[in-house]
TORNU-162472 format. One record per residue: x, y, z of N, C-alpha, C, O in turn; residue in three letters; residue number from 1. Coordinates in steps of 0.05 Angstrom, whole numbers, plus 5000, padded with zeros to 4 digits. Layout:
REM TORNU-162472
+------+------+------+-------+-------+-------+------+------+------+------+------+------+------+-----+
! n.c1 ! n.c2 ! n.c3 ! ca.c1 ! ca.c2 ! ca.c3 ! c.c1 ! c.c2 ! c.c3 ! o.c1 ! o.c2 ! o.c3 ! rest !  nr !
+------+------+------+-------+-------+-------+------+------+------+------+------+------+------+-----+
!    X !    Y !    Z !     X !     Y !     Z !    X !    Y !    Z !    X !    Y !    Z !  ALA ! NUM !
...
+------+------+------+-------+-------+-------+------+------+------+------+------+------+------+-----+
REM end
This chain:
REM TORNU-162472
+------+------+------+-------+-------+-------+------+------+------+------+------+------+------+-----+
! n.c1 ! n.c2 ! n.c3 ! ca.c1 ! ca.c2 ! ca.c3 ! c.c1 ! c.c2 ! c.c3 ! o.c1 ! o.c2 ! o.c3 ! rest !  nr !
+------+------+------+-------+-------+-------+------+------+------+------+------+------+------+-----+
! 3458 ! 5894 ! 5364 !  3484 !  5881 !  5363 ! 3495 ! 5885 ! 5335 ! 3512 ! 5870 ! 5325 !  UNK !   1 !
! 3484 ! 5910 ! 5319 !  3492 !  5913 !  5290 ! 3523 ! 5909 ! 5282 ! 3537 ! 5890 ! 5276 !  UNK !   2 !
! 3529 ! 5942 ! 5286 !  3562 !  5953 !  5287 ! 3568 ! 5965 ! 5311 ! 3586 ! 5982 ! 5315 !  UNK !   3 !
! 3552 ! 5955 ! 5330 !  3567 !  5966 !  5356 ! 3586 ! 5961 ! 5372 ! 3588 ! 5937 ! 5378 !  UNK !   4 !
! 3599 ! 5973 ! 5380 !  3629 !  5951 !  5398 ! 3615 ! 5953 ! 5423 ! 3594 ! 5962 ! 5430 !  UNK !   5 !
! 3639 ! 5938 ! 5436 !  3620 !  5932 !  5465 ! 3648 ! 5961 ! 5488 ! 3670 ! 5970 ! 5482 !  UNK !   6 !
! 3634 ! 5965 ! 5509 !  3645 !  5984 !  5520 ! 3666 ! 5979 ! 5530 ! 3674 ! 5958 ! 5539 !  UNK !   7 !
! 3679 ! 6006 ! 5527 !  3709 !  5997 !  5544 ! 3701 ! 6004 ! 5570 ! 3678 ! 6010 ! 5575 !  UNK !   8 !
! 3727 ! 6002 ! 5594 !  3726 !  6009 !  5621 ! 3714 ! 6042 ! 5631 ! 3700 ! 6050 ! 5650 !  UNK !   9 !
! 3729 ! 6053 ! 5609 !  3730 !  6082 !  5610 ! 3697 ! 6090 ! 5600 ! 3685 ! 6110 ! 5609 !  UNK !  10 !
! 3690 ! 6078 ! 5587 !  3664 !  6084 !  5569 ! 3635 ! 6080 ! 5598 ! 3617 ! 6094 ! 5606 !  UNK !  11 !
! 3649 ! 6045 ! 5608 !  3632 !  6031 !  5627 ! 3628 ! 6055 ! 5652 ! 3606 ! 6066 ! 5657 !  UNK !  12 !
! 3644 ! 6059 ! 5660 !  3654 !  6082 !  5678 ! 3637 ! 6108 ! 5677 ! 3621 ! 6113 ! 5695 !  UNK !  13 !
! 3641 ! 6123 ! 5657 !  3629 !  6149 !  5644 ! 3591 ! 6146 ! 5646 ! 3576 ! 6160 ! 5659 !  UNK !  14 !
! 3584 ! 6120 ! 5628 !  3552 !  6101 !  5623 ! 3547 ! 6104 ! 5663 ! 3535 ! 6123 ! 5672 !  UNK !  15 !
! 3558 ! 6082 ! 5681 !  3548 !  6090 !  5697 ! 3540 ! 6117 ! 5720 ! 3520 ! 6126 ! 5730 !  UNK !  16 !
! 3574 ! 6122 ! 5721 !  3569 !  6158 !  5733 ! 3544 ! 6175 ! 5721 ! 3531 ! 6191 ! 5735 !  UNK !  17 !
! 3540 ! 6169 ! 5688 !  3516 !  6192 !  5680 ! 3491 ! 6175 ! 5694 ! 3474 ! 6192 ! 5701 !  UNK !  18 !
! 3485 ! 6156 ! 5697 !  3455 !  6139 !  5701 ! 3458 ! 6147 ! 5734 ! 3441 ! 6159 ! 5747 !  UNK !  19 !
! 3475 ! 6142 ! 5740 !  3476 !  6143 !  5781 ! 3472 ! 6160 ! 5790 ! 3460 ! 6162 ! 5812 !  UNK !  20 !
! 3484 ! 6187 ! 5774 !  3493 !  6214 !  5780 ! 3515 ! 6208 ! 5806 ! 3520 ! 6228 ! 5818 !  UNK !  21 !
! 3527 ! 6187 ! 5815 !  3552 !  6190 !  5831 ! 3584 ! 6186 ! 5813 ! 3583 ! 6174 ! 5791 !  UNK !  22 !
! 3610 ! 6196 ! 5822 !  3624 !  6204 !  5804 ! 3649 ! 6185 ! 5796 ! 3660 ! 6171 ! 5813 !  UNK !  23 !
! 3654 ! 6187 ! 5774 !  3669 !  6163 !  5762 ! 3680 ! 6150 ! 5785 ! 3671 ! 6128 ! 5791 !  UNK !  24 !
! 3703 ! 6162 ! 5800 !  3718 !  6151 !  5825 ! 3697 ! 6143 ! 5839 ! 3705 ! 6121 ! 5848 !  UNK !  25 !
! 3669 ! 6149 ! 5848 !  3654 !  6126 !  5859 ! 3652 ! 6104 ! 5850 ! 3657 ! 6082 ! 5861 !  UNK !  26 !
! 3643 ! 6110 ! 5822 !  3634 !  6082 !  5810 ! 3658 ! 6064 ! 5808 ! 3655 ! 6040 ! 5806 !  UNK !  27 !
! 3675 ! 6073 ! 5807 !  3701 !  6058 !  5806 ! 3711 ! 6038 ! 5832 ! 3719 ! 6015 ! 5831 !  UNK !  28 !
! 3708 ! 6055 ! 5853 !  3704 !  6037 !  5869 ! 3685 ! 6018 ! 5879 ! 3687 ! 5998 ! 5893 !  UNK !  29 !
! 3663 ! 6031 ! 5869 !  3647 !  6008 !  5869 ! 3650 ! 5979 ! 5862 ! 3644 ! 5959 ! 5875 !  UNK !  30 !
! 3659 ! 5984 ! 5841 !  3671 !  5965 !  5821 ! 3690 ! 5946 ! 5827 ! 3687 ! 5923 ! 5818 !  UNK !  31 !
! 3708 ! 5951 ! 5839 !  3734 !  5947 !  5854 ! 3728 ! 5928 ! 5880 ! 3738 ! 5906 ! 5886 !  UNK !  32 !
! 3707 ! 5943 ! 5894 !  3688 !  5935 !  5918 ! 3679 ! 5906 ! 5914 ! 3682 ! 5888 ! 5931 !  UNK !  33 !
! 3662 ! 5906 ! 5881 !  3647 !  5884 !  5884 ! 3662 ! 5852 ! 5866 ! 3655 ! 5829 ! 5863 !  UNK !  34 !
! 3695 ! 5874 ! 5852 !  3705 !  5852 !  5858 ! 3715 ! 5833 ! 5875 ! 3708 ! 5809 ! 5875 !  UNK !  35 !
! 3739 ! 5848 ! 5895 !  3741 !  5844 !  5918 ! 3726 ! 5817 ! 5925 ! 3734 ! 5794 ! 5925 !  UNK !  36 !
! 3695 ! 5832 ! 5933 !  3670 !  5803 !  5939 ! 3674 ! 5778 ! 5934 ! 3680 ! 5758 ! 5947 !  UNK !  37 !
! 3668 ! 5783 ! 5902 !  3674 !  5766 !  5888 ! 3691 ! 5744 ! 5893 ! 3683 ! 5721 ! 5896 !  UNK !  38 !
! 3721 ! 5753 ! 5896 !  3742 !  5744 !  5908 ! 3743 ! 5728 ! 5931 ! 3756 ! 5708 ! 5935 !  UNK !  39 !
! 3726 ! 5743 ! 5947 !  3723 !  5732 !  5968 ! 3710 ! 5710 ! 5978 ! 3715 ! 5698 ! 5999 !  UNK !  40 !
! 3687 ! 5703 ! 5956 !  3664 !  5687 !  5960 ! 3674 ! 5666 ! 5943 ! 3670 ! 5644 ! 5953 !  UNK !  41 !
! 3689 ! 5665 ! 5917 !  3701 !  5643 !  5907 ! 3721 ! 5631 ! 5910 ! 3726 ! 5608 ! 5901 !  UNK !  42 !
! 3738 ! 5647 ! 5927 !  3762 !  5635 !  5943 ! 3763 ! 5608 ! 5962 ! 3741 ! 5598 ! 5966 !  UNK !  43 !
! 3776 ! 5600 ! 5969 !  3786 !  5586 !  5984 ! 3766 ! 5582 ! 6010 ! 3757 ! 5561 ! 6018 !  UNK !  44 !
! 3762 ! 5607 ! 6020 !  3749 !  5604 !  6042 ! 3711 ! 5615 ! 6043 ! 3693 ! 5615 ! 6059 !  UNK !  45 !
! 3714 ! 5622 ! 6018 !  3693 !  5630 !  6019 ! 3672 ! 5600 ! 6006 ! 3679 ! 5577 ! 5999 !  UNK !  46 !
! 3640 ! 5613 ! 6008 !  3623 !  5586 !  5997 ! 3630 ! 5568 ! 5974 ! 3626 ! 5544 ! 5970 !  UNK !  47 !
! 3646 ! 5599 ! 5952 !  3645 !  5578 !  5926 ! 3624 ! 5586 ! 5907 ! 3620 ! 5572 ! 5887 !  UNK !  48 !
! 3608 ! 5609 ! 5912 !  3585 !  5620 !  5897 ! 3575 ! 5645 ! 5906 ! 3570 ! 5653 ! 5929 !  UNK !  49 !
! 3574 ! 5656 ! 5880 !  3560 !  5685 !  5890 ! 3537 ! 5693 ! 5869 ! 3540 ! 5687 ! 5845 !  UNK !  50 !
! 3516 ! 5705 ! 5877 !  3501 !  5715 !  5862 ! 3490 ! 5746 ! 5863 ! 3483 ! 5761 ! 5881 !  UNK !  51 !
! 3493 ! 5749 ! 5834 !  3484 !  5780 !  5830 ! 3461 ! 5786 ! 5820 ! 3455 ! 5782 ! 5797 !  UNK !  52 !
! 3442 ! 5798 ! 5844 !  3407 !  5786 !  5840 ! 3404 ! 5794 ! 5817 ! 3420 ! 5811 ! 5807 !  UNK !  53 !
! 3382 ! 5785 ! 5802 !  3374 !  5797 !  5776 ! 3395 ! 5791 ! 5749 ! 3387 ! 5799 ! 5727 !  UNK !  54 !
! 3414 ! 5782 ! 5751 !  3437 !  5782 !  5730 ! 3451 ! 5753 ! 5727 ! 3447 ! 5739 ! 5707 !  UNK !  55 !
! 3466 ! 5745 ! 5748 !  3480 !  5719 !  5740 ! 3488 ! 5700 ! 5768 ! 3489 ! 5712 ! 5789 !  UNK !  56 !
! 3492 ! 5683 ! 5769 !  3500 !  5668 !  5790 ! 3529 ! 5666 ! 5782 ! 3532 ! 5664 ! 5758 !  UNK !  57 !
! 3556 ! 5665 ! 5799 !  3576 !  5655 !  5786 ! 3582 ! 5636 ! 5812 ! 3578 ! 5646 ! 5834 !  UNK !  58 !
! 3594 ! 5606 ! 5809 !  3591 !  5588 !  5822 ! 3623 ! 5574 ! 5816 ! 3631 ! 5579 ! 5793 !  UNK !  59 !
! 3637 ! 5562 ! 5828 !  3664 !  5546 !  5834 ! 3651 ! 5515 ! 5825 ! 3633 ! 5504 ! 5837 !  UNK !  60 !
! 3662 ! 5505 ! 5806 !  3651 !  5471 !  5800 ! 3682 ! 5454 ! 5800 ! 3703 ! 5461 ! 5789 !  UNK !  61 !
! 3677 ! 5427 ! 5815 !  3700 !  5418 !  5807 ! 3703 ! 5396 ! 5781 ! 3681 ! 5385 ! 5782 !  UNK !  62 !
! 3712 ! 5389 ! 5766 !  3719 !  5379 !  5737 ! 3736 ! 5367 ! 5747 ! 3757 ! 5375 ! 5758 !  UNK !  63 !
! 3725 ! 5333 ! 5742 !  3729 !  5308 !  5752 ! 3752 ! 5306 ! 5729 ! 3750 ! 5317 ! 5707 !  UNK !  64 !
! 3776 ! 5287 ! 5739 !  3797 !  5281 !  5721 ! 3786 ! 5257 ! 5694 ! 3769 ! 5240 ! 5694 !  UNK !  65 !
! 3802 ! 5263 ! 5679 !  3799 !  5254 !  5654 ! 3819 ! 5244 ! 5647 ! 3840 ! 5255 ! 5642 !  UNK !  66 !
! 3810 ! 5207 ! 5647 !  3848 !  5189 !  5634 ! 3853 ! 5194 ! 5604 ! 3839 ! 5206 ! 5587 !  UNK !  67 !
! 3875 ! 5182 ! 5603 !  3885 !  5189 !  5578 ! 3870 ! 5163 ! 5564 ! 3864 ! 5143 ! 5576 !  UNK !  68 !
! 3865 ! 5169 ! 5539 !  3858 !  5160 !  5513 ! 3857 ! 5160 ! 5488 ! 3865 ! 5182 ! 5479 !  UNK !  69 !
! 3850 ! 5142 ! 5468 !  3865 !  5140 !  5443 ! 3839 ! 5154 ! 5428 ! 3815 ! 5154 ! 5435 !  UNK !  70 !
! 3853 ! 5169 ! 5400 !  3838 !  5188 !  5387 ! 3856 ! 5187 ! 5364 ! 3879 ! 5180 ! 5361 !  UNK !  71 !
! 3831 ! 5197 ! 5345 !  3839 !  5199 !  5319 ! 3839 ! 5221 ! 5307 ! 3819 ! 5234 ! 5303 !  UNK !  72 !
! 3873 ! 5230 ! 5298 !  3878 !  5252 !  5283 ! 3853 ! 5271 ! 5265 ! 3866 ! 5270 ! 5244 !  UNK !  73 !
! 3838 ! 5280 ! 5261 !  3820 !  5284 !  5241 ! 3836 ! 5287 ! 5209 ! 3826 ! 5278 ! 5189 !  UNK !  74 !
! 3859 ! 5300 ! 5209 !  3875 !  5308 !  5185 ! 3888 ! 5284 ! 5175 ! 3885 ! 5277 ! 5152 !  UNK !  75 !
! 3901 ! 5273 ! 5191 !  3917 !  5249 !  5183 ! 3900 ! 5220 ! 5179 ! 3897 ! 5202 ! 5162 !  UNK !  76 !
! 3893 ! 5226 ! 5197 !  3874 !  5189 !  5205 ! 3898 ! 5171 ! 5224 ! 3889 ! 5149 ! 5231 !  UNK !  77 !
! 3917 ! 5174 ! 5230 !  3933 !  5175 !  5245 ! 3929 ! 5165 ! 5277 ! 3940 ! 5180 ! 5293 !  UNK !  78 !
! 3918 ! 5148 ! 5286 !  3908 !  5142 !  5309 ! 3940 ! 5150 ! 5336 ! 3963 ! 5141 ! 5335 !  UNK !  79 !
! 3931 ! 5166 ! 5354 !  3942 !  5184 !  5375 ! 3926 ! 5177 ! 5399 ! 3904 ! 5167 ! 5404 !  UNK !  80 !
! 3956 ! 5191 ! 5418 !  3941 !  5191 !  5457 ! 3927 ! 5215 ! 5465 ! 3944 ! 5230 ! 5455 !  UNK !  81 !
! 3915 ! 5226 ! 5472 !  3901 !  5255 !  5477 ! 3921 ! 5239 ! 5518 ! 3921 ! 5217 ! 5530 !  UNK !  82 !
! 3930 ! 5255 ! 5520 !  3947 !  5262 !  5553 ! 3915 ! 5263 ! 5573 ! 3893 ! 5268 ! 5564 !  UNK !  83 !
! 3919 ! 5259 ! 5589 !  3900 !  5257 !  5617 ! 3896 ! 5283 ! 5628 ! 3914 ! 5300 ! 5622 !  UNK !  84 !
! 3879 ! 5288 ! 5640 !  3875 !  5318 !  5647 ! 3864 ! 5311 ! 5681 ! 3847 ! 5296 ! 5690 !  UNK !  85 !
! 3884 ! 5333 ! 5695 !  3877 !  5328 !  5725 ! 3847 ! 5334 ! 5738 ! 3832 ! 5344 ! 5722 !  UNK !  86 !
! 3842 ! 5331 ! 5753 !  3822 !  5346 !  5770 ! 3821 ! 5382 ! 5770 ! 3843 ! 5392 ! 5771 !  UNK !  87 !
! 3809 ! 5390 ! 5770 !  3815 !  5428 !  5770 ! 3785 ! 5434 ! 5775 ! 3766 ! 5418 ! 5776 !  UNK !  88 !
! 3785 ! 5458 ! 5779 !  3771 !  5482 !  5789 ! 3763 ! 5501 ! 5765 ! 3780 ! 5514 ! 5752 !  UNK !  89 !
! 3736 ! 5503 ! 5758 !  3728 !  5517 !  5734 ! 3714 ! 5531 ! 5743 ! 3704 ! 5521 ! 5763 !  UNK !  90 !
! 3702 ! 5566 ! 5737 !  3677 !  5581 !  5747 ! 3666 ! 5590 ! 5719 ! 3673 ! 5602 ! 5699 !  UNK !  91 !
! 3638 ! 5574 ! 5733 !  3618 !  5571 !  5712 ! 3592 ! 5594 ! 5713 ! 3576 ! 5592 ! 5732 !  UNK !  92 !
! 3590 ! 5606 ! 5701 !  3570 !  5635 !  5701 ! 3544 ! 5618 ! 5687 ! 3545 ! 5605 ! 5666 !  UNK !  93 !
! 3515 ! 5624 ! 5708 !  3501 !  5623 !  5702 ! 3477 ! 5645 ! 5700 ! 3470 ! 5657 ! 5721 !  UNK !  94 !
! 3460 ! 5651 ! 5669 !  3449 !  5676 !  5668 ! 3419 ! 5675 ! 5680 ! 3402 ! 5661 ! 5670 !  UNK !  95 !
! 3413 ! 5694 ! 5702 !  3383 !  5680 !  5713 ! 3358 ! 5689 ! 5698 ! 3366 ! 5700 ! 5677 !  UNK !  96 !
! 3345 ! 5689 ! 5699 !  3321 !  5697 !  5688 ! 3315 ! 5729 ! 5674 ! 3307 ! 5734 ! 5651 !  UNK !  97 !
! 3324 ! 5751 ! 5700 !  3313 !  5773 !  5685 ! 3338 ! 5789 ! 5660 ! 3333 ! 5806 ! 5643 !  UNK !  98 !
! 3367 ! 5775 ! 5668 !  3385 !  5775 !  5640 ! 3377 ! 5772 ! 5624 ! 3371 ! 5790 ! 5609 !  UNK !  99 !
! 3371 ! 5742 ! 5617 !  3354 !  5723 !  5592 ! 3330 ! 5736 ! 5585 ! 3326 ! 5733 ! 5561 !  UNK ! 100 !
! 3312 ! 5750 ! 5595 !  3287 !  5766 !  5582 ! 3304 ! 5794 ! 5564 ! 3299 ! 5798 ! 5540 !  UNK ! 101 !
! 3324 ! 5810 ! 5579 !  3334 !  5826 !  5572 ! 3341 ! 5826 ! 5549 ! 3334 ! 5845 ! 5536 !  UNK ! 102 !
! 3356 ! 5807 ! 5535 !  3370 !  5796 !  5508 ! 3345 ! 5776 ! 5502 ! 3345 ! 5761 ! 5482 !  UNK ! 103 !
+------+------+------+-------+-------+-------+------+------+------+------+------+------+------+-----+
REM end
């Protein structure tokens, strides 16, 4: 993780076609494909979770509302309302096991 950048699309693209030996426009749709999924499985109608064996779980959580309350400026000392925050929908990535050995 010295001075290396992290890959672009075009780079991601090129990295897999050479490892697969199948050709960019495959891998591309592949890609496309397993967004799609993705989409599908966190949506509305889908479970709400998908996992990519070996790599990550990504899962739909709901985030219970939050009333409003009093807080203190850190700069000023200024005692303030922080506003209420509704109910919502967050997707939370979790890394499984053989990720975490990898790094």
């Amino acid at each position: 993780m010295a001075d290396q950048k992290p890959l672009t699309k075009t780079q991601l693209l090129t990295e897999l076609s050479e490892r697969t030996g199948l050709t960019k426009k495959d891998v591309s749709d592949v890609l496309e494909h397993l967004e799609a999924l993705i989409q599908d499985q966190l949506g509305k109608k889908g479970p709400g979770q998908i996992t990519i064996p070996g790599l990550m779980k990504i899962a739909v959580k709901i985030r219970k509302k939050q009333p409003a309350k009093k807080g203190i400026n850190p700069r000023t000392g200024e005692e303030i309302m922080i506003a209420a925050k509704p109910q919502r929908k967050v997707v939370k990535v979790t890394a499984l096991k053989k990720l975490k050995e990898m790094v």
